[in-house]
VMD Tcl script that draws the C-alpha trace (Angstrom):
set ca {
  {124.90 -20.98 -18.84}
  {127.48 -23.44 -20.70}
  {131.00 -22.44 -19.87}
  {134.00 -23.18 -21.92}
  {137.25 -24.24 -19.79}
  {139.92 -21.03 -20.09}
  {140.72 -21.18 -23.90}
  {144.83 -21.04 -23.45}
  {145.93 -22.89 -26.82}
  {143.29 -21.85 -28.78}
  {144.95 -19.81 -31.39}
  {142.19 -20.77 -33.91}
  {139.95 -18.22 -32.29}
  {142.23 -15.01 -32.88}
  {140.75 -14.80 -36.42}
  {137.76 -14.24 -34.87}
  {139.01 -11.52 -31.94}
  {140.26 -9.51 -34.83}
  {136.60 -9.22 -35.91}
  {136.15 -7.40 -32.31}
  {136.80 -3.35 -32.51}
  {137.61 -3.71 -28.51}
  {140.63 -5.92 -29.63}
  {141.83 -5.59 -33.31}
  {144.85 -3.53 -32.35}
  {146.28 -5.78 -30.21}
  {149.53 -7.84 -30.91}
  {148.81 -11.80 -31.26}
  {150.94 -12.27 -28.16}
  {148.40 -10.26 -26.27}
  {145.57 -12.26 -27.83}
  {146.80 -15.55 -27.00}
  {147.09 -13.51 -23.27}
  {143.88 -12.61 -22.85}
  {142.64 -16.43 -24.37}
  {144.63 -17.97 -21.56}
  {142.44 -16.43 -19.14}
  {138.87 -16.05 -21.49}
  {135.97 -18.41 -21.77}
  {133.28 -18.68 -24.00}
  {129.86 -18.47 -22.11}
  {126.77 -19.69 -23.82}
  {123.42 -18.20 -22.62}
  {119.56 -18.95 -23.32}
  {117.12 -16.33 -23.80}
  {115.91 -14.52 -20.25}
  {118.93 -15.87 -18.38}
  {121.03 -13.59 -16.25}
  {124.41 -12.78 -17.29}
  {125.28 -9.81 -14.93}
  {123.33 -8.62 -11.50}
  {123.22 -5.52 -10.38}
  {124.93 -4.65 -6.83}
  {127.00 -7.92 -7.54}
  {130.79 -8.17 -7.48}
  {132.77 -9.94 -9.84}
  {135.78 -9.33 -12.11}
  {134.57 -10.49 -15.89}
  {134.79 -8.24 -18.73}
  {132.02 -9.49 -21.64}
  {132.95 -8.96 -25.26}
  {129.50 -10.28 -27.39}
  {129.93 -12.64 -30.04}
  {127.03 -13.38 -31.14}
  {123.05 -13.03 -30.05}
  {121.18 -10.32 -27.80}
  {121.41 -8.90 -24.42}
  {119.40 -6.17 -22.76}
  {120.86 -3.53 -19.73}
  {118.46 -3.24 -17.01}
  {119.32 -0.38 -13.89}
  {116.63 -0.95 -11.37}
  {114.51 -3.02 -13.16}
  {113.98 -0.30 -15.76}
  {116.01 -1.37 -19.67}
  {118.30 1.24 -20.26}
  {120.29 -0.39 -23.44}
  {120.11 -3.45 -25.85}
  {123.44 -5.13 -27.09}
  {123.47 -6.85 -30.68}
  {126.44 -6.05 -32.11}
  {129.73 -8.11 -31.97}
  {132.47 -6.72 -30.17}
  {129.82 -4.68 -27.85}
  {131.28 -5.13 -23.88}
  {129.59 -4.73 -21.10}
  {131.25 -5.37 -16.91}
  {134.23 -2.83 -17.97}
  {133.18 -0.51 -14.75}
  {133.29 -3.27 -12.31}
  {137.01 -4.31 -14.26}
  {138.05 -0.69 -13.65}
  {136.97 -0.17 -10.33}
  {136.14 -3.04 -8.69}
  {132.69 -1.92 -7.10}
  {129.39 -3.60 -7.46}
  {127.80 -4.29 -10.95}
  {126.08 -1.22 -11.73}
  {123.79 -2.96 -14.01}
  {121.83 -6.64 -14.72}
  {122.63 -7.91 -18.12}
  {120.35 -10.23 -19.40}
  {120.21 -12.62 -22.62}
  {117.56 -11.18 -24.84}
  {118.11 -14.24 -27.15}
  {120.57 -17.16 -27.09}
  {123.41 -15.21 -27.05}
  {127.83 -16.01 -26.57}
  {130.04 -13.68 -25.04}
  {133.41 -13.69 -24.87}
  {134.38 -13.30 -21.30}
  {137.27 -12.05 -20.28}
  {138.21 -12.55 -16.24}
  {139.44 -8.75 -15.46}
  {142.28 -10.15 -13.21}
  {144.34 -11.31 -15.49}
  {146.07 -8.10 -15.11}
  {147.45 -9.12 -11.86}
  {148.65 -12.42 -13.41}
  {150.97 -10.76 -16.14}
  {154.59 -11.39 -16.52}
  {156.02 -8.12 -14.83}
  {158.46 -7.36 -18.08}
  {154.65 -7.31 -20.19}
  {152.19 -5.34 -17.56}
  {153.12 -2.14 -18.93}
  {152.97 -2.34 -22.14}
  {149.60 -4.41 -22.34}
  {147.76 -2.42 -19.55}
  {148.30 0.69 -21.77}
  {146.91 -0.65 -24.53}
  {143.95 -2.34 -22.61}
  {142.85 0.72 -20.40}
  {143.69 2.74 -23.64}
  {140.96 0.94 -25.26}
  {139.20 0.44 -22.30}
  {139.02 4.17 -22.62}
  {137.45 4.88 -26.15}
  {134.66 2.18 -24.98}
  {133.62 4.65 -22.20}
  {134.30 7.61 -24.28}
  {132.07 6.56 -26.85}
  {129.51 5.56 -23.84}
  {129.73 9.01 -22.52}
  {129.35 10.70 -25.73}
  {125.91 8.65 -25.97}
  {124.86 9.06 -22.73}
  {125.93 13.11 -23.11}
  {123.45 13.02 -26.75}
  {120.37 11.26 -24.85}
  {120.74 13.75 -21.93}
  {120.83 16.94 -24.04}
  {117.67 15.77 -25.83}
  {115.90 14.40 -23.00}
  {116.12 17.94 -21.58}
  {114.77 19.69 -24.87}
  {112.25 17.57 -24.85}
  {111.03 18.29 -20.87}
  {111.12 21.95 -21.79}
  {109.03 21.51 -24.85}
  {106.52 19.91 -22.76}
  {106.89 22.22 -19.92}
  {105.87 25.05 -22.19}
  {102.54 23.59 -23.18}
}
mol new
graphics top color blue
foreach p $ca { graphics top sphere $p radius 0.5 }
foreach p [lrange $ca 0 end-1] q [lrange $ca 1 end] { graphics top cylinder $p $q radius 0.2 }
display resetview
């Protein structure tokens, strides 16, 4: 993995976060927020990005490249889009990775260390952990909808085959 340092300063790069569904409504203030405690993390193809049963507190936006979910050693997703996250349950709840992430091609994420919320001014913690868990919230939403879709069909699709 190349790391960037934390990119506080970098105000050329909220052109690009505005690209991002996960962060396009929030406030440049926020922005340069979340930069002040972001890197950019650079990954080659096979390398691990995220281990299952691990602890940590990142939050991965992608940027650009591949990645592939693995639970148990079996893929359960592929990541290619920017502005696809993965880490937001271990942000949330602060158990073990639930996953292993992996770089299915040289890929950059945006990643996002999931205690800055602790480091907030007092007078701004409100405000921005509304909008974050907010959005936090449609990412899991839309996650559960998915999941909900796969589930329903999976199950036609044992009872087809457990009437023939």
């Amino acid at each position: 993995m190349q790391e960037s340092s934390y990119l506080k300063g970098r105000d050329d790069l909220i052109g690009t976060l505005r690209k991002i569904p996960f962060l396009q409504s929030y406030e440049d203030r926020y922005l340069r927020s979340i930069l002040e405690l972001s890197k950019l993390r650079r990954y080659t193809p096979g390398e691990v990005i995220t281990r299952e049963g691990e602890y940590d507190s990142w939050l991965y936006v992608l940027i650009s490249g591949e990645v592939t979910i693995s639970k148990n050693e079996e893929e359960i997703a592929t990541l290619d889009k920017l502005g696809e996250t993965f880490g937001e349950l271990a942000v949330i709840d602060g158990e073990a990775r639930s996953a292993t992430v992996h770089a299915a091609s040289g890929s950059t994420c945006l990643a996002i260390d999931g205690a800055f919320l602790d480091r907030l001014a007092p007078a701004d913690k409100p405000e921005f952990e509304a909008v974050y868990y907010r959005l936090l919230s449609g990412i899991l939403a839309t996650r559960l909808r998915s999941t909900s879709e796969e589930l329903s069909r999976l199950k036609q699709e044992r009872e087809f085959l457990n009437t023939l």
